[in-house]
C-alpha positions in Angstrom: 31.9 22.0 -32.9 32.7 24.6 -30.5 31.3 24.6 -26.9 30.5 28.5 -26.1 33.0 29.3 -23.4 30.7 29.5 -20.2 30.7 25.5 -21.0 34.0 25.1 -21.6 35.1 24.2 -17.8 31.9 22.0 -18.0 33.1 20.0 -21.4 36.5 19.6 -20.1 35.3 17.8 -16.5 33.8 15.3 -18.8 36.6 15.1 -21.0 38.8 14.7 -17.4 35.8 11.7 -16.6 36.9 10.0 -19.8 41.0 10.0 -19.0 40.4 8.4 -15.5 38.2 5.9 -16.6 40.3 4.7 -19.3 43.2 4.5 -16.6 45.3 8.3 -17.4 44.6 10.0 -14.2 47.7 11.9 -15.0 45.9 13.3 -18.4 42.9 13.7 -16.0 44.8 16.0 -13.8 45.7 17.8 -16.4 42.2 18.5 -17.9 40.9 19.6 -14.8 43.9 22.0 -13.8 43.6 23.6 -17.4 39.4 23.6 -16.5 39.9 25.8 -13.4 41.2 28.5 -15.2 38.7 29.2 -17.9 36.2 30.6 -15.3 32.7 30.4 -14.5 31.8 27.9 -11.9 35.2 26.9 -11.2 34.5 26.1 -7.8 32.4 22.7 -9.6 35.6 21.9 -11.5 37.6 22.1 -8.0 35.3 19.5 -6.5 36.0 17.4 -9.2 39.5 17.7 -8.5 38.8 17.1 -5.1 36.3 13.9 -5.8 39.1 12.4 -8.1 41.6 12.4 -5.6 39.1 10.6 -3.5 38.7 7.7 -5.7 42.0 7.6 -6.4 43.2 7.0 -2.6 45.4 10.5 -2.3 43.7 12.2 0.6 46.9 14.7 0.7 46.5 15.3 -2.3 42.4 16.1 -2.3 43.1 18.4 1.2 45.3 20.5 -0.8 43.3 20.8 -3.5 40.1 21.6 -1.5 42.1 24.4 0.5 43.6 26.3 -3.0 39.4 26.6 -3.6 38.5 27.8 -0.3 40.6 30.3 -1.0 39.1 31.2 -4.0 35.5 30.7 -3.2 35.0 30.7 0.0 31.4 30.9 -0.4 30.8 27.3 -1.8 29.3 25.1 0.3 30.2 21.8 -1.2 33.7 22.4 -1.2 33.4 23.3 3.2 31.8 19.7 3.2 33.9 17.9 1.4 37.1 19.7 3.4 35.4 18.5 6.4 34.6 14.9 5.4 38.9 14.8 4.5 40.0 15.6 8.3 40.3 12.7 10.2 41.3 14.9 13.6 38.1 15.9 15.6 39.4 18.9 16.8 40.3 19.7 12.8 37.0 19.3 11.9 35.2 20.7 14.0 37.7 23.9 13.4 36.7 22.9 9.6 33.0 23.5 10.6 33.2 26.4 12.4 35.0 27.8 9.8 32.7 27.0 7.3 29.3 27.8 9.0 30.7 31.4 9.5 31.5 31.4 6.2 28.4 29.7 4.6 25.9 30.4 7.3 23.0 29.0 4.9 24.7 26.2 3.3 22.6 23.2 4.0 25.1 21.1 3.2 27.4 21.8 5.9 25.1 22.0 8.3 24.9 18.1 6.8 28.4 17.4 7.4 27.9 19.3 11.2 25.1 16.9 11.9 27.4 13.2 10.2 30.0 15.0 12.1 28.1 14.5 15.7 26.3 10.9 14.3 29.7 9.6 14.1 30.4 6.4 16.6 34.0 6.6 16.5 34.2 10.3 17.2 34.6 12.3 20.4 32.3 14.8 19.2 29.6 12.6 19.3 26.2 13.8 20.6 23.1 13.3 19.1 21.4 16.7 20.5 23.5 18.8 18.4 23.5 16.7 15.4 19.1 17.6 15.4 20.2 20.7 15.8 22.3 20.8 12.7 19.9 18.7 10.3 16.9 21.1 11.3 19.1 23.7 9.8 20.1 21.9 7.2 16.8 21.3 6.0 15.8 24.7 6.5 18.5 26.3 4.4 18.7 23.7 1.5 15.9 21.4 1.4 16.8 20.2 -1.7 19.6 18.3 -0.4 18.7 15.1 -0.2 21.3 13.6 2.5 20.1 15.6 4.8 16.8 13.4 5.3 19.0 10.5 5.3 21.0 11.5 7.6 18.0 12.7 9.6 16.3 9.0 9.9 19.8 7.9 10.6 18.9 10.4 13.6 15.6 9.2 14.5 16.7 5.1 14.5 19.6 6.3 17.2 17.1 8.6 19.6 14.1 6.5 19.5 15.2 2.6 17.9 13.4 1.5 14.6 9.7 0.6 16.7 9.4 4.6 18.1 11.0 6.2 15.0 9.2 8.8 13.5 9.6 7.8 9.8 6.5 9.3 8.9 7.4 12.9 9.7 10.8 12.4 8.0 8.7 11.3 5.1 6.4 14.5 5.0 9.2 16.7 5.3 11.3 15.4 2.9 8.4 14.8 0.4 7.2 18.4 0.2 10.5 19.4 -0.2 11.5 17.0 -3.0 15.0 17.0 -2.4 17.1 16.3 -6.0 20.7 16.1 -5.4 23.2 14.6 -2.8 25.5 11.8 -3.1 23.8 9.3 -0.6 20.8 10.5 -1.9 21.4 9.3 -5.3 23.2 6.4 -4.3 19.8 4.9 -2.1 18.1 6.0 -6.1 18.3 2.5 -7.4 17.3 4.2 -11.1 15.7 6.7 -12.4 12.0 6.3 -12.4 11.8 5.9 -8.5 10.4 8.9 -6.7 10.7 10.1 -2.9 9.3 8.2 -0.7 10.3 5.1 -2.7 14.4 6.5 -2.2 13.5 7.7 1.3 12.1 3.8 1.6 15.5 2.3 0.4 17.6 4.7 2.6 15.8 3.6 6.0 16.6 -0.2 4.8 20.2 0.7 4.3 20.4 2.8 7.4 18.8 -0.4 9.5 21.6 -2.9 7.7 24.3 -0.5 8.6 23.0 0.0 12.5 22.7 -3.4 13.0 26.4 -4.0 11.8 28.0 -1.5 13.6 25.8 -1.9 16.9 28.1 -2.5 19.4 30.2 0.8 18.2 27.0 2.6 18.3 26.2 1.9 21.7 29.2 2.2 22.9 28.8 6.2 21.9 25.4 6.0 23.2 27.0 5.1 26.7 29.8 7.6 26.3 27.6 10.7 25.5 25.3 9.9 28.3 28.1 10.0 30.9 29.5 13.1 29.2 26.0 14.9 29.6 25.4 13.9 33.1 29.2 14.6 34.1 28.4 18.4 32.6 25.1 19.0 34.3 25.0 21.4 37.1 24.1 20.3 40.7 20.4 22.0 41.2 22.0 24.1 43.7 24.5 25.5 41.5 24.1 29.0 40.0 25.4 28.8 35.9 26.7 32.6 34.8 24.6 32.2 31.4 23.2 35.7 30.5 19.9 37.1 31.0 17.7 34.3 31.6 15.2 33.3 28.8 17.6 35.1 25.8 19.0 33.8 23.3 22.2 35.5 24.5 21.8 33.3 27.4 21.5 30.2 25.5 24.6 30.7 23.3 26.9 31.7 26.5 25.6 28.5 27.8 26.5 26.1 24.5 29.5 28.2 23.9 28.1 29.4 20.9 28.9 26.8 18.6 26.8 26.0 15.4 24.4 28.9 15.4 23.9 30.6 11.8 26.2 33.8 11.6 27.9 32.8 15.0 31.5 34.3 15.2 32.8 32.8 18.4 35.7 30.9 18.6 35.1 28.4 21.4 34.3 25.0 21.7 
């Protein structure tokens, strides 16, 4: 049988799936390079690509890769994310994210990545105000993603500890939305019978397992972030140049204008 052609790229991915499992990631390769020309959602076939190189260790490899489809289709979020989640520099990803936000201004997904971006322990950009920020506008834009809530308990056990956190409203949320795709997502989806709040259940006993482990990194940041914040607060008697009070043009010369939808300024 022949597949009609707007399937084609999608019957070759699978076809690409079957070479690396059987050990031919150089027939794999192949597949998928031969897959991104034949059109339609080539961007999917890129992430692939991308994914492949993942699993098989090559993160030169998967940057390249994931740049060649920026340029292509610059208006996929996934393949922003994924770019982002490769760059082990802070000040490269965060370029990554601005990048991508102006680019993608509705992609809940990278507003996902912006939020795991400012979650991150071991990262300079740390700071938990921002990553709310980003997850509210993650959820906003693409509430069917369902890393996103993850990521937002994640949140809540860091702000408030697992006795004050608010897993009911992260329940609520993420019910009535009924997310249905992300890779955390599925991987907290022990099969496929279990709903929402059951996966939303197993996430929040991953996340505790994962806190606990990595405690002493997290509170480290906590301490960090804290100094940070009250190194950068004004003395009560000094004026801050921030706009007209009470505007939002105010507000964004005070952050700098970083991760606001549609933003276009350059600083950090």
């Amino acid at each position: 049988a022949v597949a009609p052609r707007r399937m084609i790229p999608s019957v070759m991915t699978e076809i690409a799936r079957l070479e690396e499992f059987v050990g031919d990631r150089e027939a794999a390769r192949e597949v998928l390079r031969k897959a991104r020309g034949e059109g339609g959602d080539a961007w999917k076939t890129y992430l692939e690509s991308v994914q492949m190189e993942m699993r098989a260790g090559d993160p030169h490899r998967a940057i390249a890769i994931a740049k060649e489809a920026l340029e292509r289709h610059r208006g996929a979020g996934r393949l922003w994310a994924i770019l982002m989640q490769l760059c082990e520099d802070d000040s490269e990803k965060l370029r990554v994210f601005k990048k991508a936000y102006q680019a993608v201004p509705k992609s809940g997904e990278v507003w996902c990545e912006g939020a795991r971006m400012r979650m991150d322990p071991r990262s300079s950009l740390f700071d938990l105000k921002k990553a709310r920020t980003n997850l509210e506008f993650a959820i906003r834009f693409t509430p069917q993603y369902g890393d996103s809530f993850v990521e937002m308990l994640r949140l809540e056990l860091l702000e408030k500890g697992a006795d004050r956190a608010d897993f009911a409203a992260v329940e609520r949320i993420c019910v009535s939305s009924e997310p249905n795709y992300g890779h955390v997502w599925f991987t907290c989806k022990k099969n496929r019978l279990e709903g929402t709040r059951q996966v939303l259940d197993n996430a929040y006993k991953v996340l505790l397992l994962e806190l606990h482990n990595r405690r002493g990194l997290y509170q480290d940041a906590l301490v960090a972030s804290m100094q940070k914040m009250a190194q950068q607060t004004p003395h009560p008697l000094t004026r801050v140049e921030s706009g007209p009070e009470g505007t939002m043009g105010g507000a964004l010369a005070a952050s700098g204008g970083e991760e606001t939808p549609g933003s276009d300024s350059k600083s950090g």
